[in-house]
VMD Tcl script that draws the C-alpha trace (Angstrom):
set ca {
  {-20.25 -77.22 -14.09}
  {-21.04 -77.04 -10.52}
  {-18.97 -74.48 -8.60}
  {-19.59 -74.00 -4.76}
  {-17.23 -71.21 -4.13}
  {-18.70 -67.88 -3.18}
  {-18.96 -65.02 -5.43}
  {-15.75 -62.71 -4.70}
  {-16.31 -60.07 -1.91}
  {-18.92 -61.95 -0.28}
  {-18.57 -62.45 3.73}
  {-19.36 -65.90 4.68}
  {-22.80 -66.52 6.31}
  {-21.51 -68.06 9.82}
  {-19.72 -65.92 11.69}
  {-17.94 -66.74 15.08}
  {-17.70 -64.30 18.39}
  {-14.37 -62.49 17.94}
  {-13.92 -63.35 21.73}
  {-14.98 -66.84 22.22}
  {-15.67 -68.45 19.12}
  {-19.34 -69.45 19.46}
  {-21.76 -68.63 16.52}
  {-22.51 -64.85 16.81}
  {-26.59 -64.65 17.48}
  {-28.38 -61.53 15.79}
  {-28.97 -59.44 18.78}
  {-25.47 -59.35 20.08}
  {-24.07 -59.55 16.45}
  {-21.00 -59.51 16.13}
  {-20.59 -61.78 19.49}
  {-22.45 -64.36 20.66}
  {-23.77 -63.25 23.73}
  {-24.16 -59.43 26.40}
  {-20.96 -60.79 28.34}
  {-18.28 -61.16 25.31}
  {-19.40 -57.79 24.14}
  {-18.86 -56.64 27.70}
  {-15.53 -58.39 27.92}
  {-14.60 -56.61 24.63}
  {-15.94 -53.36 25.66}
  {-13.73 -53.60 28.90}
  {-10.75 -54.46 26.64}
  {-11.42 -51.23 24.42}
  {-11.75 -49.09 27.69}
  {-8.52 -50.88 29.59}
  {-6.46 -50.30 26.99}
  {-5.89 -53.57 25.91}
  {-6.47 -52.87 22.08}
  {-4.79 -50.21 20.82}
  {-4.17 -48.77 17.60}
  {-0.24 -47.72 16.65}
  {0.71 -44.48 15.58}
  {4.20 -43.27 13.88}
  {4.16 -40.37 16.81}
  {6.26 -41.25 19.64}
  {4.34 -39.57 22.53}
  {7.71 -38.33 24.80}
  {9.17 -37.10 21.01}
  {5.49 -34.55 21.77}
  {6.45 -33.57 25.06}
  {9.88 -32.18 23.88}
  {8.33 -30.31 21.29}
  {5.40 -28.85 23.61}
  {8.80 -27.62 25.75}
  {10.42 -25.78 23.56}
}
mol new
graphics top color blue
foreach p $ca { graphics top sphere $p radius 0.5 }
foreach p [lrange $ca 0 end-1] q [lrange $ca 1 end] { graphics top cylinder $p $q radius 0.2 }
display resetview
């Protein structure tokens, strides 16, 4: 029987820039080239991605009042 799945857990070989879509390249891995890993560093650093929290930051200030 000839089965061309992947073994479970395994990452496919090709993968694609997270930003444009393009076959990442080994040096800029996981992007495909210096200026999508720029343009994602700028996202990180403008606050574009962000990662949620239960903590509502003004329900912090009223405790740091009291």
């Amino acid at each position: 029987m000839n089965d061309n799945r992947k073994p479970a857990g395994r990452k496919p070989d090709n993968k694609s820039c997270p930003i444009c879509g393009r076959p990442a390249v080994e040096e800029t891995k996981p992007f495909c080239s210096k200026r999508c890993a720029d343009v994602d560093l700028s996202r990180w650093l403008g606050g574009v991605y962000r990662i949620e929290s239960p903590d509502r930051p003004d329900a912090e200030e009223a405790d740091e009042r009291e």
